[in-house]
Structure formats: C-alpha cells, structure tokens
KEDREN-359483 format. One line per 8 residues: number of its first residue (from 1); their letters; for each residue y, x, z of N, C-alpha, C, O, CB. Coordinates in nm, 2 decimals. Each point is the difference from the previous one (the first is absolute). Last residue first. Glycine has a CB too. Layout:
% residues N
NUM> A> Y/X/Z/Y/X/Z/Y/X/Z/Y/X/Z/Y/X/Z  ... $
% end
This chain:
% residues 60
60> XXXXXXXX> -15.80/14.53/-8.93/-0.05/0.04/0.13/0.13/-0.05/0.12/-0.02/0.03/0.12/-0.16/0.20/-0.25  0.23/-0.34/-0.34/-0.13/-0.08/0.01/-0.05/0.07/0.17/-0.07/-0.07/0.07/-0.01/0.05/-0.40  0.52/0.08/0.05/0.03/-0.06/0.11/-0.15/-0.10/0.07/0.00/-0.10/0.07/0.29/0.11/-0.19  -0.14/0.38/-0.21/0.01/-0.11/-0.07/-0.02/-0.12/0.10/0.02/-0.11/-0.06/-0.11/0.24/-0.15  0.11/0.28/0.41/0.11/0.02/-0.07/0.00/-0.12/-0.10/0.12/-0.04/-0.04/-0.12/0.29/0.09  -0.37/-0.15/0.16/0.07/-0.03/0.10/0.10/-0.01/-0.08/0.00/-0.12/-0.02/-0.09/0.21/0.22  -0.23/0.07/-0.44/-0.02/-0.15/0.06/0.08/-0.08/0.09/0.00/-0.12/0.02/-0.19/0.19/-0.04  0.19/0.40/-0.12/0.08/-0.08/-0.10/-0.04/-0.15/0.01/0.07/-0.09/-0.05/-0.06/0.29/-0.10 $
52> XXXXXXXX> -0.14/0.15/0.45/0.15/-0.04/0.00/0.02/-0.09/-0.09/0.08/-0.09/0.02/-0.01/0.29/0.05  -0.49/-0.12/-0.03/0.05/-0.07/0.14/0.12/-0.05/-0.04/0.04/-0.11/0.00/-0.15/0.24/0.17  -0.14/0.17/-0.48/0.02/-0.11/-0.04/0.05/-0.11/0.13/0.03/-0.12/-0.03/-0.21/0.19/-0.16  0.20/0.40/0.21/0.10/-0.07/-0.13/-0.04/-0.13/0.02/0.09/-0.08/0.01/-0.08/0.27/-0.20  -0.32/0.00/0.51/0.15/0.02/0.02/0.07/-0.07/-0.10/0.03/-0.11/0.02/-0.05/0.32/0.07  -0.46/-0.17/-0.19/0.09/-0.07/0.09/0.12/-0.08/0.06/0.04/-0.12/0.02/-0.14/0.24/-0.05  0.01/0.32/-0.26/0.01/-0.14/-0.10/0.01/-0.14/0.10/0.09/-0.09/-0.02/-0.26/0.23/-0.17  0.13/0.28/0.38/0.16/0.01/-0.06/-0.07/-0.14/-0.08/0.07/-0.10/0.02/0.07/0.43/-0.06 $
44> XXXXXXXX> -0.50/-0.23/0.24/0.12/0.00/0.13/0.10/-0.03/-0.08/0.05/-0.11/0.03/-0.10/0.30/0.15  -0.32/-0.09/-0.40/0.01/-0.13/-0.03/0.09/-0.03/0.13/0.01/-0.12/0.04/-0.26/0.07/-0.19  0.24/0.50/0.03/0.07/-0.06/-0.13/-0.05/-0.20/0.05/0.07/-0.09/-0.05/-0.13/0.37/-0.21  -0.09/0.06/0.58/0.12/0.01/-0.01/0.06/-0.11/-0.10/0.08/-0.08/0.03/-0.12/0.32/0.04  -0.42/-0.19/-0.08/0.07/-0.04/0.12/0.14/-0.07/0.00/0.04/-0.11/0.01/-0.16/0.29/0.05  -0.12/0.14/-0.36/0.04/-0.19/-0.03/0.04/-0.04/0.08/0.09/-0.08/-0.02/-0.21/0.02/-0.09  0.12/0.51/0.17/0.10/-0.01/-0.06/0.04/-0.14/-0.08/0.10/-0.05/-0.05/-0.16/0.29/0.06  -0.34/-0.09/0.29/0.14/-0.04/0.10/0.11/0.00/-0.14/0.10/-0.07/0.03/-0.16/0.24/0.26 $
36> XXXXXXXX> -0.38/-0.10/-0.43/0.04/-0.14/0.07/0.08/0.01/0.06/0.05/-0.11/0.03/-0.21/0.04/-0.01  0.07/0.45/-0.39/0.04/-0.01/0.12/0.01/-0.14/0.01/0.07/-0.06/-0.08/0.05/0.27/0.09  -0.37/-0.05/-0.43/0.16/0.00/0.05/-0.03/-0.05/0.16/-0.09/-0.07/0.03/0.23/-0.01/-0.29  -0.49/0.21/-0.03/0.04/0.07/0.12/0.13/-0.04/0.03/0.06/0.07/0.08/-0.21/0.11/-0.11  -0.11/-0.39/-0.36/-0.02/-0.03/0.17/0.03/0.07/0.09/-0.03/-0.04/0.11/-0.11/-0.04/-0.16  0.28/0.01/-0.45/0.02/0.10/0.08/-0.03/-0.03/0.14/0.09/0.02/0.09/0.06/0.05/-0.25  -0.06/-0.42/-0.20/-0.06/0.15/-0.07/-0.04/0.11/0.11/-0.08/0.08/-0.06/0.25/-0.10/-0.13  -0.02/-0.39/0.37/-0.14/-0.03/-0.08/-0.01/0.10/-0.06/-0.11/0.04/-0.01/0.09/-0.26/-0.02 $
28> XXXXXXXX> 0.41/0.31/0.24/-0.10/-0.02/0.12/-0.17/-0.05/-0.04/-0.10/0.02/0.07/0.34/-0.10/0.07  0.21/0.05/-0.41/-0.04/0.21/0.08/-0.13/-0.01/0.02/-0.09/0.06/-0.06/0.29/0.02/0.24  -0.03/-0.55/-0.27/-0.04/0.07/-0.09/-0.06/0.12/0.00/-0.11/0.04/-0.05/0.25/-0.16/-0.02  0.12/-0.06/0.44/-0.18/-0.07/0.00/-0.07/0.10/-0.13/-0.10/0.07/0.00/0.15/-0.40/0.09  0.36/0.38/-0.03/0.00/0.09/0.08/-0.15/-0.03/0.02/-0.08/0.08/0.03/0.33/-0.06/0.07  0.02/-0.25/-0.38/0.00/0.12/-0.05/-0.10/0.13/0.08/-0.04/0.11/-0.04/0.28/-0.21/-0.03  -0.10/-0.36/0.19/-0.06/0.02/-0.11/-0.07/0.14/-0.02/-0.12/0.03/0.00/0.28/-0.18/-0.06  0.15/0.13/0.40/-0.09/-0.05/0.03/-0.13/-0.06/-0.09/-0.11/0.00/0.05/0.30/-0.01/0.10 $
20> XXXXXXXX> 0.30/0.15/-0.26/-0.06/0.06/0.06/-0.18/0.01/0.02/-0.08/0.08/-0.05/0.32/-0.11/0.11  -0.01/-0.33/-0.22/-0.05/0.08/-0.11/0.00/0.13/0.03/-0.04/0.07/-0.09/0.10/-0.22/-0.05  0.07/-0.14/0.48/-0.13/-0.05/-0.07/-0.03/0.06/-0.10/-0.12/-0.01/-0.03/0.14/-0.18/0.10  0.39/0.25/0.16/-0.10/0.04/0.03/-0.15/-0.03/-0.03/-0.10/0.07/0.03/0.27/-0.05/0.09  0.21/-0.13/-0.35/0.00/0.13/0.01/-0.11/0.03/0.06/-0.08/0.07/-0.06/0.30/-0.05/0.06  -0.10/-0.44/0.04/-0.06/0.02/-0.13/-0.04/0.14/-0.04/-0.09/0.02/-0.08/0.21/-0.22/0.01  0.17/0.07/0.47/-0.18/0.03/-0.04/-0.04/-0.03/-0.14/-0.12/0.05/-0.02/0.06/-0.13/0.25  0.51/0.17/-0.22/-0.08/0.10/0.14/-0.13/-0.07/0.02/-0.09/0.08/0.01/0.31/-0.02/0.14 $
12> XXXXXXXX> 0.03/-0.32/-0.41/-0.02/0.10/-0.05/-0.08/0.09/0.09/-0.12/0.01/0.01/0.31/-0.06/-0.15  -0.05/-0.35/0.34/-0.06/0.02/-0.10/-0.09/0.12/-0.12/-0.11/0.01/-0.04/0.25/-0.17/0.12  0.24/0.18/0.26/-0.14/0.00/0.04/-0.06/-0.05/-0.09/-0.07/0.09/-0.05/0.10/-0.09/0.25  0.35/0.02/-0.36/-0.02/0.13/0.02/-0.09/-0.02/0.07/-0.08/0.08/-0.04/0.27/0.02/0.02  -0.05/-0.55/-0.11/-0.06/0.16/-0.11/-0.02/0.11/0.09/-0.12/0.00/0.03/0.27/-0.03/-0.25  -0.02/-0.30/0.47/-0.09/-0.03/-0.03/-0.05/0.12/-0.12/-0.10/0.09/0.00/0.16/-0.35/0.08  0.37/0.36/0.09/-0.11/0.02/0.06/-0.12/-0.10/-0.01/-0.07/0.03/0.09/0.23/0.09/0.03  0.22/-0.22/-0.40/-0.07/0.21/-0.03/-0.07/-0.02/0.11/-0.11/0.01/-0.04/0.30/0.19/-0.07 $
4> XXXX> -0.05/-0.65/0.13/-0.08/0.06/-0.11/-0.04/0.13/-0.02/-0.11/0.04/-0.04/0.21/-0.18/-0.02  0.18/0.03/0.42/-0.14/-0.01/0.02/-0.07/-0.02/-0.13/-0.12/0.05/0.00/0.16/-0.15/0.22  0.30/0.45/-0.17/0.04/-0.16/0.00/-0.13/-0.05/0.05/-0.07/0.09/0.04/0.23/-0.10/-0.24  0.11/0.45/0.38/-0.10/-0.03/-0.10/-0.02/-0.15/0.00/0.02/-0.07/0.10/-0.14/0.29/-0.08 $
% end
C-alpha cells in the first residue's frame, strides 16, 4: 500500500468513526437510556482512528 492510500484509508477510518460517534451522541439526546459504555467505547475507536491517522501523516 502506498503511503497515499494509507493516509486515505486511516483517514477515512475516522471520519467513519466520528459519524459513528455522531450518530451515537444523536441516540443518546433522543433517548437517555442509551448505554455509556457504548460512548465509551465509540470515543475509544474515535481516539484510536484519530492516533493512527496522526501517526501515519507523521504528527505523532
């Protein structure tokens, strides 16, 4: 893989996760019983995406 497709492909992978994570706050103002371990989780993977793709553009 080139380092262009892998700047994209983490890239993408969080942008993914953030509109996870959107989506997941959105549940969460309609619907106060959504589960905290499931934001938890979602601000773990957003985190995550965003480490790698920091690392991979050469900022971490």
């Amino acid at each position: 893989m080139t380092e262009h497709a892998l700047k994209n492909t983490k890239f993408d992978a969080h942008v993914d996760a953030i509109e996870k994570h959107k989506a997941l706050l959105e549940k969460l103002h309609l619907d106060s019983n959504a589960h905290l371990d499931e934001v938890n989780n979602s601000l773990e993977q957003l985190t995550l995406t965003l480490e790698e793709y920091l690392k991979v553009i050469g900022i971490l």
